[in-house]
C-alpha positions as CSV (number, residue, x, y, z in Angstrom):
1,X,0.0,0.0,0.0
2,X,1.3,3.8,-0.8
3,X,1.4,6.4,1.4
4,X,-1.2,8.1,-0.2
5,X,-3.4,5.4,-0.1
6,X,-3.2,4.7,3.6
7,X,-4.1,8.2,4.4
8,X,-7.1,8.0,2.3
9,X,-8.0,4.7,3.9
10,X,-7.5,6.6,7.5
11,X,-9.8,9.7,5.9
12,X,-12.1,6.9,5.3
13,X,-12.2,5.4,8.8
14,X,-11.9,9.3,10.4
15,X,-15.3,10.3,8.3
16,X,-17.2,6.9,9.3
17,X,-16.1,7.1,12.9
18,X,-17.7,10.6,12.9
19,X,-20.4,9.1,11.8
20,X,-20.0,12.4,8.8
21,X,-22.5,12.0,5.7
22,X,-20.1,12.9,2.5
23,X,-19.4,12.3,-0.9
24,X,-15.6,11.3,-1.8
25,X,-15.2,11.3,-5.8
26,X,-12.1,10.9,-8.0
27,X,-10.4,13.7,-9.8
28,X,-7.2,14.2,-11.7
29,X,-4.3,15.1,-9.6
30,X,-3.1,17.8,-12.1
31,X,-6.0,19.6,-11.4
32,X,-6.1,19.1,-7.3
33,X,-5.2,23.2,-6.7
34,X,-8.3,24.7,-5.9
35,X,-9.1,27.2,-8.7
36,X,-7.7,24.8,-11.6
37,X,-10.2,21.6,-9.6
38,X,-13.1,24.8,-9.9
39,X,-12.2,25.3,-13.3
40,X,-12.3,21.8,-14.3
41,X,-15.4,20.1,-12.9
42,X,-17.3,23.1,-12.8
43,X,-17.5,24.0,-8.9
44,X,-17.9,27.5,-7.8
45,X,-14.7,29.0,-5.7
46,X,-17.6,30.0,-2.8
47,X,-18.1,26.0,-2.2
48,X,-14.9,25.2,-2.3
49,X,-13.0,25.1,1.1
50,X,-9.4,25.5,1.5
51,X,-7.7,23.4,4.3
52,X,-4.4,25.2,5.4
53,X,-1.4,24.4,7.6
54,X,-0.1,27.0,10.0
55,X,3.0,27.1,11.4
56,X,4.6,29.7,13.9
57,X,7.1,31.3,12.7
58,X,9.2,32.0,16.5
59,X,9.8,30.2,19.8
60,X,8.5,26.4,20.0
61,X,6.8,25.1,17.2
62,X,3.2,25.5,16.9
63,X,0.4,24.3,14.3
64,X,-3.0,24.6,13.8
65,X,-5.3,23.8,10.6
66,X,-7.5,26.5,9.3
67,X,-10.7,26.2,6.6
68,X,-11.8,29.1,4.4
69,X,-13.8,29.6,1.6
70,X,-11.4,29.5,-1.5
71,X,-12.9,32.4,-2.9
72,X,-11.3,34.2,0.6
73,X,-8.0,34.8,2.4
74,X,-6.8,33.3,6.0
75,X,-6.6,35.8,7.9
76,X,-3.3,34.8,9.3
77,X,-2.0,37.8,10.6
78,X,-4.7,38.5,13.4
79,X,-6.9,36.0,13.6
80,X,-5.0,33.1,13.2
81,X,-1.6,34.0,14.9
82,X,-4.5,35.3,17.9
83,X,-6.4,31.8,18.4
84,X,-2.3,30.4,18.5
85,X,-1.3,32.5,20.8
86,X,2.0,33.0,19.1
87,X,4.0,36.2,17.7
88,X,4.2,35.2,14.3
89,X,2.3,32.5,12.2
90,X,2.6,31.8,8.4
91,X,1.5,28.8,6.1
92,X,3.4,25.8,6.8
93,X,5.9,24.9,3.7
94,X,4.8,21.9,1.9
95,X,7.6,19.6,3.3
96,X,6.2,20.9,6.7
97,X,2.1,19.9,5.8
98,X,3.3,16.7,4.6
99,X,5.2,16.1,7.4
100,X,2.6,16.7,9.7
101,X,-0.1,15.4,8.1
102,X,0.8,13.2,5.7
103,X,-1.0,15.0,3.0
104,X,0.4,17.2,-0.3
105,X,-0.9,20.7,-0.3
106,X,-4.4,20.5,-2.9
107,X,-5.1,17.4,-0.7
108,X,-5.2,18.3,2.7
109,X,-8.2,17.2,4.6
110,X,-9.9,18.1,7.9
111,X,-10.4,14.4,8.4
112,X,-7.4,12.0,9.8
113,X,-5.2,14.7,11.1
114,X,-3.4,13.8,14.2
115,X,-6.4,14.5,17.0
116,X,-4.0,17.1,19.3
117,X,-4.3,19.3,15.9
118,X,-6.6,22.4,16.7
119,X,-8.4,22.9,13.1
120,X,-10.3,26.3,13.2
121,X,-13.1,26.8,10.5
122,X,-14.6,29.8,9.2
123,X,-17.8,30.2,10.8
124,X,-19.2,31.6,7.2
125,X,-18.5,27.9,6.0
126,X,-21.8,27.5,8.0
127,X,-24.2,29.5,5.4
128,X,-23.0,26.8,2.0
129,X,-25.7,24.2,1.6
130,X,-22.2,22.2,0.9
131,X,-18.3,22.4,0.7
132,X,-15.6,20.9,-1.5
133,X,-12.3,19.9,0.4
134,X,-9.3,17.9,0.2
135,X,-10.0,14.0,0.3
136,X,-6.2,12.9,1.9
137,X,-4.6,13.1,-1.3
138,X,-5.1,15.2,-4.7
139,X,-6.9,12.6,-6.4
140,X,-9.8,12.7,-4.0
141,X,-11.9,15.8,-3.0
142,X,-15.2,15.5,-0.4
143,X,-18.3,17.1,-0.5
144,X,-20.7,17.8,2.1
145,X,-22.8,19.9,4.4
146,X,-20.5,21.8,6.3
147,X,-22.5,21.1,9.8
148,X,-20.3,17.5,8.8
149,X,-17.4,20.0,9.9
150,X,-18.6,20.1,13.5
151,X,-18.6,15.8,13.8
152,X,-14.8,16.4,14.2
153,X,-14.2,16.4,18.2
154,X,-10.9,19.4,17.8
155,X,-12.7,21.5,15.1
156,X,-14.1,25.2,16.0
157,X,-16.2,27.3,13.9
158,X,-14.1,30.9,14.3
159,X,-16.4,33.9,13.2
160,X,-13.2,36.5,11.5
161,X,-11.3,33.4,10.1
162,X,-11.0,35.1,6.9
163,X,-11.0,37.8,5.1
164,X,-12.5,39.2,1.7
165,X,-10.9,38.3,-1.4
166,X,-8.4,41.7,-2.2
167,X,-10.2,44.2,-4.5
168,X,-13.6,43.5,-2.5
């Protein structure tokens, strides 16, 4: 078995011990980035979620998981580096999400992260009769209703997570 293929299988097992109602569907991994995935099987960027990896950025080593609309920005500065309680937070490099989660960036899901993970999601998430996210890997994406969101025992809805897109 890959690597990518026993995180999806613990995605799996994550969503059914949840007991979360989704759909997980196959895509083509060159099109796992969130605008080209939008693009490509005809999604619009408001129901798509993007699951991020933050990492502080001084003093011990801090993460935390954030989901916004695509169609926003994290609102790292404030918000984020606030609800970490650190100085200074940015997004985690790739080497660093994969790391931690065992997921490439464009397939990073909510579900099977390590449990002591604090994932924060914007409470806006809460108005879309669904959300696309990551499935594990980036030939896999999930829908569903984002109250699914709330099955996960370390997940908060954060009202301020993001910000407008820039030019709004």
């Amino acid at each position: 078995m890959s690597v990518s293929e026993g995180v999806e299988r613990g995605v799996v097992e994550r969503l059914e011990s949840a007991g979360a109602e989704y759909e997980m569907f196959e895509i083509d991994p060159d099109f796992a980035d969130t605008a080209q995935f939008c693009e490509k099987y005809g999604f619009p960027l408001e129901k798509s979620g993007n699951t991020i990896v933050v990492a502080s950025k001084r003093g011990a080593k801090k993460y935390c998981v954030c989901i916004v609309a695509a169609a926003d920005r994290l609102d790292v500065n404030k918000r984020v580096k606030g609800l970490m309680e650190v100085s200074r937070a940015s997004f985690a490099s790739a080497d660093e999400t994969m790391e931690l989660t065992g997921m490439m960036i464009g397939g990073v899901t909510p579900f099977g992260l390590p449990e002591d993970l604090p994932i924060y999601a914007d409470a806006k998430l809460r108005d879309l009769d669904y959300v696309i996210l990551g499935g594990g890997s980036r030939s896999f994406k999930l829908k569903m209703a984002p109250a699914e969101l709330g099955k996960l025992g370390n997940l908060e809805f954060i009202e301020g997570l993001s910000l407008p897109p820039r030019g709004t």
